[in-house]
C-alpha positions in Angstrom: 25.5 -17.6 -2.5 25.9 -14.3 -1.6 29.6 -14.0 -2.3 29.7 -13.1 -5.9 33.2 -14.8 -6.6 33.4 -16.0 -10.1 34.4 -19.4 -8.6 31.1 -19.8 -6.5 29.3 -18.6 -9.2 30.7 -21.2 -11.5 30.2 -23.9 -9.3 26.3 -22.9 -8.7 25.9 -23.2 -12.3 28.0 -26.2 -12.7 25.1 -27.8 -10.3 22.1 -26.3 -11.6 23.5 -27.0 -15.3 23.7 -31.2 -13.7 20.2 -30.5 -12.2 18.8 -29.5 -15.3 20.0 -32.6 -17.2 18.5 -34.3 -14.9 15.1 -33.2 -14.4 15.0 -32.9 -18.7 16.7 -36.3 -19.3 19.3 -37.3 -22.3 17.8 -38.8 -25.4 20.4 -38.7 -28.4 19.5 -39.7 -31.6 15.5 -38.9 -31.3 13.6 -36.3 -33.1 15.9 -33.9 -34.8 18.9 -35.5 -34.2 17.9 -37.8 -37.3 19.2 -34.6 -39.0 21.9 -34.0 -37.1 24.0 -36.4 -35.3 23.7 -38.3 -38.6 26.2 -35.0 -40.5 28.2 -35.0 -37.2 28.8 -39.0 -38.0 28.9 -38.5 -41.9 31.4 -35.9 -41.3 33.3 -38.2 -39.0 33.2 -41.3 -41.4 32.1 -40.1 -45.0 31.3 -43.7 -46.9 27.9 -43.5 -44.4 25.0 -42.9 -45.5 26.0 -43.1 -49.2 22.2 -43.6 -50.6 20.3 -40.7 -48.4 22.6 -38.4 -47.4 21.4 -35.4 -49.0 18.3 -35.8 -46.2 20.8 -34.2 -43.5 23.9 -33.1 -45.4 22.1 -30.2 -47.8 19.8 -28.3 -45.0 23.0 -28.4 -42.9 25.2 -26.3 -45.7 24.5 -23.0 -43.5 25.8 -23.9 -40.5 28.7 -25.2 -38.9 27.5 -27.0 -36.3 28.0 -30.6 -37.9 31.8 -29.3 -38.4 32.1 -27.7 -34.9 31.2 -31.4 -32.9 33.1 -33.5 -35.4 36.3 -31.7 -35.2 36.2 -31.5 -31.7 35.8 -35.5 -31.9 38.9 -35.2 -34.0 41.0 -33.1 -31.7 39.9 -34.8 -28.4 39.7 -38.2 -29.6 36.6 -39.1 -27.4 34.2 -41.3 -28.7 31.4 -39.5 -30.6 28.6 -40.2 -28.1 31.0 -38.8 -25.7 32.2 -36.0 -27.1 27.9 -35.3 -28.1 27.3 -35.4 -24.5 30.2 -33.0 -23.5 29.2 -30.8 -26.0 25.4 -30.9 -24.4 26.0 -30.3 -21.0 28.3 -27.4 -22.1 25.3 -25.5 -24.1 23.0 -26.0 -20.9 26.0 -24.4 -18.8 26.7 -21.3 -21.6 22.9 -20.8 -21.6 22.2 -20.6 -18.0 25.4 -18.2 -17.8 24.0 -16.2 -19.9 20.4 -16.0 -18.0 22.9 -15.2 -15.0 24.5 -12.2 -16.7 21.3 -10.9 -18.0 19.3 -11.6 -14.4 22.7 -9.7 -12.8 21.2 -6.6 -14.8 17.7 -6.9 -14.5 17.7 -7.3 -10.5 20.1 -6.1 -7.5 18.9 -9.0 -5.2 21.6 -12.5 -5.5 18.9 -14.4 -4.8 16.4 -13.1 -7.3 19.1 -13.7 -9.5 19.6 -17.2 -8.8 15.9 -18.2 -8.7 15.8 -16.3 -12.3 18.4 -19.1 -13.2 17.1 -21.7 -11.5 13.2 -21.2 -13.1 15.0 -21.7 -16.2 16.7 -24.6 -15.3 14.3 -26.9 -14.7 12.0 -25.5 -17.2 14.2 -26.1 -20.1 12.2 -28.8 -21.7 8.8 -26.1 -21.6 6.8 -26.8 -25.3 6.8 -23.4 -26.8 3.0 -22.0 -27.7 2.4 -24.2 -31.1 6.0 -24.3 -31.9 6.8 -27.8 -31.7 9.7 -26.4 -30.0 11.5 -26.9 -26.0 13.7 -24.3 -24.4 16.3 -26.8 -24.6 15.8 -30.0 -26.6 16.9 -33.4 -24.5 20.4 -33.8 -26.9 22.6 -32.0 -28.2 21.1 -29.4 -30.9 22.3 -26.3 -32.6 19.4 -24.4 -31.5 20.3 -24.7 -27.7 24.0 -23.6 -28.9 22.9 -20.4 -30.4 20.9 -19.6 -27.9 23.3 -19.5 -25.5 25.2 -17.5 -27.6 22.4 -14.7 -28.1 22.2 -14.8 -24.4 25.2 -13.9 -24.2 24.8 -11.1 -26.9 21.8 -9.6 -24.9 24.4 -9.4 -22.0 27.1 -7.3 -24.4 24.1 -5.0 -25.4 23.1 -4.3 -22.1 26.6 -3.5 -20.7 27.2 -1.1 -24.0 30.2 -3.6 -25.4 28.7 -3.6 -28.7 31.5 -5.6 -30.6 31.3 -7.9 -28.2 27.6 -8.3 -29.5 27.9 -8.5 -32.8 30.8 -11.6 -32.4 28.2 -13.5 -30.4 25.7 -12.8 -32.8 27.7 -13.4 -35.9 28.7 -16.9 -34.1 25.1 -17.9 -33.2 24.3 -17.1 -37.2 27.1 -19.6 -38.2 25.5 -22.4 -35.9 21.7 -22.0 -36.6 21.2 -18.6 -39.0 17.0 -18.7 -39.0 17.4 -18.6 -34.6 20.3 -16.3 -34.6 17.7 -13.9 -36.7 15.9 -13.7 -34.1 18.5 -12.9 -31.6 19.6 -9.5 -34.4 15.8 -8.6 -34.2 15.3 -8.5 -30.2 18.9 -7.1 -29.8 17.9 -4.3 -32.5 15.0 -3.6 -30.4 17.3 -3.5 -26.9 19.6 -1.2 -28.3 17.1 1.7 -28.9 17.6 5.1 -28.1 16.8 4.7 -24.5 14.6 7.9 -25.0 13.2 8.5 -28.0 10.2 7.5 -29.5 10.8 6.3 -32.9 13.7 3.8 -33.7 16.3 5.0 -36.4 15.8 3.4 -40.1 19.0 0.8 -39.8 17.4 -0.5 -36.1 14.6 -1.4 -38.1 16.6 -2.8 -41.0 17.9 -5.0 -38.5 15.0 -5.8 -36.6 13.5 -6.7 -39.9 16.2 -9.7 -41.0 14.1 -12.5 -40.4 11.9 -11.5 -43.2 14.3 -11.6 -45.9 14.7 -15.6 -47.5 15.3 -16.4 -50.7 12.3 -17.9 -53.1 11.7 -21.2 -54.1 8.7 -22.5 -56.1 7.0 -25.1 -54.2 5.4 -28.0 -56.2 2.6 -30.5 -55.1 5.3 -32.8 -53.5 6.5 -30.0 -51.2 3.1 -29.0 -50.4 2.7 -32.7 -49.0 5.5 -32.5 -47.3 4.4 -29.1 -45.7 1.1 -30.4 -44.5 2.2 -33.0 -42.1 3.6 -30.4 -40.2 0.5 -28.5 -38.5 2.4 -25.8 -36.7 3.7 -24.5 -40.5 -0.5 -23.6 -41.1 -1.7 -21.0 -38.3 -5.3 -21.9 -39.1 -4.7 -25.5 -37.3 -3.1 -24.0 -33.9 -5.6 -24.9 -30.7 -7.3 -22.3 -28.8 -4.7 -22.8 -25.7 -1.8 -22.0 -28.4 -3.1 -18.6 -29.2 -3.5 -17.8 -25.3 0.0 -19.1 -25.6 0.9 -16.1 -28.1 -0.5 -13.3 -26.0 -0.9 -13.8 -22.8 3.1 -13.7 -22.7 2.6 -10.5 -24.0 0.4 -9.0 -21.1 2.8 -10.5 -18.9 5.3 -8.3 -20.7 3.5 -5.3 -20.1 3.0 -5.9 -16.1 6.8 -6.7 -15.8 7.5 -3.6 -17.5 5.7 -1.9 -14.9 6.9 -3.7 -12.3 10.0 -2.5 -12.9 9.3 1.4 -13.6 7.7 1.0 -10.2 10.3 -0.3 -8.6 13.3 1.6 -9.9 14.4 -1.3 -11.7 15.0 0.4 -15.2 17.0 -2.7 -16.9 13.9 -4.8 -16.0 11.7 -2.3 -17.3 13.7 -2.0 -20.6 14.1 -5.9 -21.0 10.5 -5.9 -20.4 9.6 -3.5 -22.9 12.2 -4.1 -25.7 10.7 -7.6 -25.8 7.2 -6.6 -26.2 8.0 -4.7 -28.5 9.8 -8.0 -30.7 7.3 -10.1 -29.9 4.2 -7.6 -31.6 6.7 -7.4 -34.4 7.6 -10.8 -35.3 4.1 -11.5 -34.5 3.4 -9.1 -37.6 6.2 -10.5 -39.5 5.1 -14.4 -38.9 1.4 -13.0 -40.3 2.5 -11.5 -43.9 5.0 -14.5 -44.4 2.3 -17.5 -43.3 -1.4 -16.7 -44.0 -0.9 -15.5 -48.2 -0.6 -18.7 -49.7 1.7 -17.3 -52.7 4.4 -16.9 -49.5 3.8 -20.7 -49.1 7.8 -20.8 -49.4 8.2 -19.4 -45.9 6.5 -21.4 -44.0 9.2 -24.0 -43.4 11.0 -20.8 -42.0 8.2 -21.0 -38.9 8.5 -17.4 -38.2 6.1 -18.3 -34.8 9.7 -19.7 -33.6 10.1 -16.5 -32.4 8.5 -17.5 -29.1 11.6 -19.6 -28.4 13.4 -16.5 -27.3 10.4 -14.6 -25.8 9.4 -17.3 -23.9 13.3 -18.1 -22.4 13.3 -14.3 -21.4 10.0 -14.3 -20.0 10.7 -17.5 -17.8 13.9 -15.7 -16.7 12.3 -12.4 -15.7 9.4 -14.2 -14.3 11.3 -16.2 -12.0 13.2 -12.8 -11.2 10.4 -11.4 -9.8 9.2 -14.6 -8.0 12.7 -14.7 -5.8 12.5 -10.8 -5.3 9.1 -10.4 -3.9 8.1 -14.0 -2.6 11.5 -16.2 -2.3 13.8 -14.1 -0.6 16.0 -16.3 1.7 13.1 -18.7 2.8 14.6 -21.4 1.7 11.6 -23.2 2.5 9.9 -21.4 0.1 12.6 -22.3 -2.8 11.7 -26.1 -2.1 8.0 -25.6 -2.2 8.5 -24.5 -5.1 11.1 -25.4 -7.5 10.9 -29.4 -6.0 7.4 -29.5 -7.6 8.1 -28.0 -10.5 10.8 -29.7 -11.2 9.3 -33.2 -10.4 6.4 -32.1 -13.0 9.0 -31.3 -15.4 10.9 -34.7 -14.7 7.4 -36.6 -15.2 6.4 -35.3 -18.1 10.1 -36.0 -19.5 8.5 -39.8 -18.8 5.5 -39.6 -20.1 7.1 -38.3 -23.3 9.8 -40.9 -23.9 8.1 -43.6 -22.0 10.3 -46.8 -23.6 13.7 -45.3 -23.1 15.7 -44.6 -20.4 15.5 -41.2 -18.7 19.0 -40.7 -19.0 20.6 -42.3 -21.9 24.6 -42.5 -21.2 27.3 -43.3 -23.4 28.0 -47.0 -23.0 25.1 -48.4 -21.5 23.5 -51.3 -22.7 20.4 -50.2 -24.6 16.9 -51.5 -23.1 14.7 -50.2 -25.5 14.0 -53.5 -28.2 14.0 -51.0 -31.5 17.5 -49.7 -30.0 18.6 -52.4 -29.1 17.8 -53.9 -33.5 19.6 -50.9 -34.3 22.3 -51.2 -32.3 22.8 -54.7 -34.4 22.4 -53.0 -37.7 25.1 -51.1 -37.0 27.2 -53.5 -35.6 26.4 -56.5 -38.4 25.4 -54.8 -41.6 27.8 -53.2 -44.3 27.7 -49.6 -44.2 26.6 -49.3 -48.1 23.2 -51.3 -47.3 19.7 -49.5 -47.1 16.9 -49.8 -45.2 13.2 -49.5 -45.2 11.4 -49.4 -41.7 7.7 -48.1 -43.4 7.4 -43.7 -43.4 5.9 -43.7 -40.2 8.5 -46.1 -37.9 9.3 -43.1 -35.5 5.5 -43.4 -34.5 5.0 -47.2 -34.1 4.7 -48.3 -30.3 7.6 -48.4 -28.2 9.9 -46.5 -31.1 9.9 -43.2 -28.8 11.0 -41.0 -31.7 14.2 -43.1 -32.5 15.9 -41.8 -35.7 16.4 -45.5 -37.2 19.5 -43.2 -39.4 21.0 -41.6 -36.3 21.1 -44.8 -34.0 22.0 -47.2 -36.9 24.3 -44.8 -39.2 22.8 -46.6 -42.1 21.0 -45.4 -45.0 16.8 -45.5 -45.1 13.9 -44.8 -47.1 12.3 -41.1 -46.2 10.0 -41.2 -43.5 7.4 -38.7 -42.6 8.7 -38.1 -38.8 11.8 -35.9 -39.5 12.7 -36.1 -43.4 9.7 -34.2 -44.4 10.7 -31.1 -42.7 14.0 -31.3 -44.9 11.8 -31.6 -47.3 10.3 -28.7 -47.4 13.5 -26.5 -46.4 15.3 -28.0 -49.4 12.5 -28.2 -52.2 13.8 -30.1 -55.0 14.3 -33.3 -52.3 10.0 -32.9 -52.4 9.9 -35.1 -55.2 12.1 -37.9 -53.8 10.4 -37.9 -50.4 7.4 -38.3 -52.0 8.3 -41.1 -54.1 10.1 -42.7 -51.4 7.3 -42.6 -48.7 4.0 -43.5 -50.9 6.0 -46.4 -51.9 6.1 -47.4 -48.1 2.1 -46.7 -48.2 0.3 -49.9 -46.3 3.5 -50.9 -44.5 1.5 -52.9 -42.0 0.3 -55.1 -44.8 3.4 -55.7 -46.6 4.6 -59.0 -47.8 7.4 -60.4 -49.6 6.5 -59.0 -52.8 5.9 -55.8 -51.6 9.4 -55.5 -49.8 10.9 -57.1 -53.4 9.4 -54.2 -55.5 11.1 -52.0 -52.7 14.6 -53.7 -53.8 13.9 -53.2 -57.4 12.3 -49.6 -57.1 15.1 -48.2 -55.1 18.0 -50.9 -54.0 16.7 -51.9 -50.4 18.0 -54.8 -48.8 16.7 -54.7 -46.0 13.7 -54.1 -43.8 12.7 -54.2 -40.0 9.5 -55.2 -39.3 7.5 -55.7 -35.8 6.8 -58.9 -34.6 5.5 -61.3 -36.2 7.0 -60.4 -39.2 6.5 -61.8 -42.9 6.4 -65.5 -44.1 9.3 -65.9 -46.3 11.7 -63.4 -45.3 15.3 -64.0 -43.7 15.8 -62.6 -40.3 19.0 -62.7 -38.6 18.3 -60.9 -35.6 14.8 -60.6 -34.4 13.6 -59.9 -30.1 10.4 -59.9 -28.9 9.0 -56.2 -30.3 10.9 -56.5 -34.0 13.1 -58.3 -36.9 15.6 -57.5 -39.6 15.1 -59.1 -42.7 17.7 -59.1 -45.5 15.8 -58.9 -49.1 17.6 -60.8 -51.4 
């Protein structure tokens, strides 16, 4: 450890980038990755998804992160869910390099510096304040991606190679442009003057980028939409959120100090530079959430500027915890990071409780919704669409399985993922709604019900939970659920 070679240092974060998978788990296809492993497969094979594309393809026209993954399936000729995990354990390594070139400035000690990196490591599935966001999600997402590549623009603006900066910026816009704002403000903030007391006017222009978004009127289906996400609305956040919101802050403030005290300046300037973001995005995420005539900018969660705080924070934290306590007790490092990272592995179970911690290409799925979807895919054409009810992702034993992402078939709009899109692209509102209060009393359906569904909108099939629906055909059906063709 103490031998700085760039091959020891490579292999140290070659194993805490493996220990971090582990302790966090692997769960493609959950969550957001209805959104975006469905493009990455779309791209791949374009006669999928022919009836709801537009629920993935239109919020992913800024970025190129669908493109990025499926031309590397094209060039390496992997099987996707290969090539997706390849592409996951790579972000965790770029991120952690990049808490390693940032720790490398902020403290002199190797082994502060390695328990920096190794606090983030096993924290990277931390929830964020009232974010609804992790450091790192548990697949493959675009955020994680250009975060590691902000990291790695903080690094560039701390060692003065500015250009450097502005590619790693400019690439972490192209792969997720409302996180890679974020990144331009803090890094407007880092870079300035060192001395003076008041920034210069294009600093600020800069910092202020996450403010500017284009206007959209919204219209009683996006407000629907809108309000069955609580973290949009500030006004429902918990007590424990808010202490989640400043208390970093104070923290801030003490590591700041820390550092002056200790002649650290770097630490001191981190410190500062990012108290000084997070009171102004703070600011920002007021004006554009609480008017309601800025309703329009709520999707763009300006409180996701805590993502980044919070990473920093964690890093510097953990710093500070190998500088001063640590050291090279190596007893100490297992008291404390083989708790912590048993917590983190334990929540990881309590979260996804039906699916197996570590989901790896090929394996046989377990989970009785995969294992239905896994047949759809396999034994249904390709130009068939389902209905699974708007709230599927929440039924018992579902764990947040994207029926669209495991399946690659087309579905009705659900509430779980597709009303997010919906209120980031506004004129699919309408169509969400339609789609979902058509799906209203799911549980009670019967054949009737799922035949207006065909007639309304084409379905042809459904997937229902045991015991099903007198009268329907089921050709595959396990102990949890059916699918039913409607005729």
């Amino acid at each position: 450890m103490k031998d700085n070679s760039a091959r020891k240092i490579l292999l140290a974060l070659s194993a805490l980038t493996l220990l971090a998978f582990l302790v966090q788990g692997y769960h493609p296809g959950v969550e957001d990755d209805a959104v975006y492993l469905s493009a990455i497969q779309r791209d791949l094979h374009p006669d999928l998804y022919p009836h709801d594309f537009e629920f993935f393809a239109l919020q992913l026209q800024a970025t190129v992160f669908d493109n990025l993954v499926a031309g590397s399936v094209r060039l390496s000729r992997l099987p996707v869910s290969v090539a997706v995990l390849a592409w996951h354990l790579l972000t965790i390594f770029l991120t952690l390099w990049g808490c390693w070139r940032i720790s490398c400035h902020c403290f002199p000690e190797w082994y502060a510096r390695w328990a920096a990196v190794t606090t983030v490591a096993v924290l990277l599935t931390l929830p964020v304040a009232g974010t609804a966001l992790y450091l790192v999600d548990q697949y493959l997402h675009p955020r994680a991606l250009a975060t590691a590549c902000i990291l790695a623009a903080i690094a560039a603006a701390l060692e003065k190679k500015h250009w450097i900066m502005a590619v790693c910026l400019a690439a972490a816009g192209l792969i997720h442009p409302i996180m890679a704002s974020f990144g331009v403000s803090y890094c407007a903030f880092l870079l300035w003057p060192w001395r003076t007391g008041r920034p210069p006017a294009p600093v600020l222009m800069l910092a202020a980028i996450p403010m500017g978004w284009i206007f959209e009127p919204t219209s009683p289906a996006w407000q629907q939409a809108a309000h069955t996400r609580d973290y949009f609305y500030l006004s429902a956040w918990h007590w424990y959120e808010w202490i989640g919101v400043f208390a970093p802050l104070l923290l801030l403030e003490w590591f700041r100090r820390l550092g002056r005290r200790g002649s650290l300046p770097t630490l001191a300037q981190v410190s500062s530079r990012l108290l000084l973001y997070g009171l102004f995005q703070f600011a920002v995420a007021l004006i554009l959430v609480l008017p309601p005539s800025l309703d329009r900018f709520k999707p763009l969660q300006p409180m996701r500027y805590l993502h980044l705080l919070y990473l920093i924070m964690f890093l510097l934290a953990g710093g500070l915890v190998g500088q001063r306590i640590l050291r090279t007790h190596w007893v100490r490092w297992l008291l404390l990071f083989v708790p912590l990272s048993a917590g983190m592995f334990l929540a990881q179970r309590q979260t996804f409780p039906d699916l197996p911690h570590l989901e790896l290409p090929g394996a046989k799925p377990r989970n009785r919704w995969r294992q239905a979807f896994t047949w759809v895919r396999q034994d249904t054409r390709r130009d068939s669409l389902f209905a699974l009810g708007a709230y599927y992702m929440q039924r018992p034993g579902e764990d947040a399985q994207s029926f669209r992402a495991r399946a690659e078939r087309s579905v009705l709009a659900d509430v779980g993922k597709d009303a997010v899109v919906a209120t980031q692209v506004p004129r699919l509102a309408p169509r969400w709604q339609a789609e979902v209060q058509a799906q209203s009393g799911w549980e009670h359906f019967q054949k009737a019900d799922f035949d207006r569904l065909h007639a309304q909108f084409g379905v042809n099939w459904v997937i229902l939970e045991q015991p099903g629906v007198v009268g329907l055909r089921c050709p595959y059906q396990n102990d949890r659920v059916l699918v039913c063709r409607i005729d």
